[in-house]
FIBA-618249 format. One record per residue (C-alpha): residue number from 1; residue in one letter; x, y, z. Coordinates in steps of 0.5 Angstrom, whole numbers. Last residue first. Example, Ala and Ser with C-alpha at 12.3 -4.5 7.8 and 13.67 -1.06 7.14 Angstrom:
BEGIN
REC  filum  bake      X      Y      Z
REC      2     S     27     -2     14
REC      1     A     25     -9     16
END
This chain:
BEGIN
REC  filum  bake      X      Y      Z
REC    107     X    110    -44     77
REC    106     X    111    -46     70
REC    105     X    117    -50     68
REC    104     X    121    -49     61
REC    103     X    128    -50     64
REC    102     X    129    -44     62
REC    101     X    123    -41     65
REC    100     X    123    -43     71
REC     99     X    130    -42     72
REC     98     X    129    -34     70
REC     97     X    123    -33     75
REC     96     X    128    -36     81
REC     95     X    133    -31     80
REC     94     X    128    -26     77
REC     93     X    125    -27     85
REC     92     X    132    -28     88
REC     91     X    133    -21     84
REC     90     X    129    -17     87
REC     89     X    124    -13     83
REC     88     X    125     -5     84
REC     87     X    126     -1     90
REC     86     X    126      7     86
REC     85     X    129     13     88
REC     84     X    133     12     82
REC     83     X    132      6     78
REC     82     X    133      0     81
REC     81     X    139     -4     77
REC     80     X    141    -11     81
REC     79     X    137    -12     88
REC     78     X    141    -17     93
REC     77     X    143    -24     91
REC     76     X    144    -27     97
REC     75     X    144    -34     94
REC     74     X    144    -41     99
REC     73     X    147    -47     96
REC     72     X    143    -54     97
REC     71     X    148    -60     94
REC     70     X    145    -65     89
REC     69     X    147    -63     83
REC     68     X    145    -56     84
REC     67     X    139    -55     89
REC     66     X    138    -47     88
REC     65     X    136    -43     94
REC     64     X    135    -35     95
REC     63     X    135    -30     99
REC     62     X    135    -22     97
REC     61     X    127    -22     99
REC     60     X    130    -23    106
REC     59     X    129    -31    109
REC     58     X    123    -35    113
REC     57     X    120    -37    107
REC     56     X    126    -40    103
REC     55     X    126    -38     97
REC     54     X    126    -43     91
REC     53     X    131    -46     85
REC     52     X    132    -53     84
REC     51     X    136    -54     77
REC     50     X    136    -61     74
REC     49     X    132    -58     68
REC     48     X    137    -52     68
REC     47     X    143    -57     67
REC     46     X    147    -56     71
REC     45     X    154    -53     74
REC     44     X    158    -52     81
REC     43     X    163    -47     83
REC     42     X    166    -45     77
REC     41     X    172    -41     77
REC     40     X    171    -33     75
REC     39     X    175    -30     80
REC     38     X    169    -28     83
REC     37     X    168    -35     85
REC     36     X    162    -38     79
REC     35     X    156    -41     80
REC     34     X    153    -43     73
REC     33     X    146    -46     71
REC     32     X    146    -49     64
REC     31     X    140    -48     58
REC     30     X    145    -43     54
REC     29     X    146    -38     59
REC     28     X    144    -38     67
REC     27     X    149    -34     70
REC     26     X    151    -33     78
REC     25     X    157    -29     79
REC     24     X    161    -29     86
REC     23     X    163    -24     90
REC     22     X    161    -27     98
REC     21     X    164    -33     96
REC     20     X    164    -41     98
REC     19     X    161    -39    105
REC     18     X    160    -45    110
REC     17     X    155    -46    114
REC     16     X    151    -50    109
REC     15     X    154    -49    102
REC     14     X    154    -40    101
REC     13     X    154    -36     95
REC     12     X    154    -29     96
REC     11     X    153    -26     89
REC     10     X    156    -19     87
REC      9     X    154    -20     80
REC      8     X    147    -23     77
REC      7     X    146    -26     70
REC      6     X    141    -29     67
REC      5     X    139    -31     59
REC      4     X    145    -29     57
REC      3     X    145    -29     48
REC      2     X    148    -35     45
REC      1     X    155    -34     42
END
């Protein structure tokens, strides 16, 4: 089994208006890009080079957005792993650096 690239629990995934999950798991592993429900059901896939992955300007830095397939999904992936009395990086950004970078894009 190839190691995760990217990995982020507790994740709301919402299309539009309308939220899918508000425990769900976002995983990047062997150059595919997987939302899944908090039960483990698959949302929605691709290929990390089909992926669009950015943060909306007007947005909190938990927020990010991820065209999969054609479909636009907004991602409230909250702060994973801060070390104590410590903020630490927010995961919309390690979201959008580990799209990047599995897909083999710069900025």
């Amino acid at each position: 089994m190839a190691e995760q690239e990217f990995t982020a629990r507790g994740v709301r995934i919402e299309k539009r208006l309308r939220s899918l999950t508000r425990a769900g798991q976002v995983r990047i592993r062997d150059g595919r890009l997987q939302l899944l429900t908090s039960y483990g059901s698959e949302i929605d896939s691709a290929p990390v080079q089909a992926v669009r992955a950015s943060k909306p300007w007007f947005a909190h830095e938990d927020r990010a957005l991820a065209d999969v397939n054609g479909t636009r999904y907004t991602l409230t992936l909250g702060e994973t792993d801060p070390a104590p009395g410590k903020p630490g990086p927010p995961s919309a950004r390690r979201f959008i650096e580990a799209v990047r970078k599995a897909a083999g894009r710069n900025r």
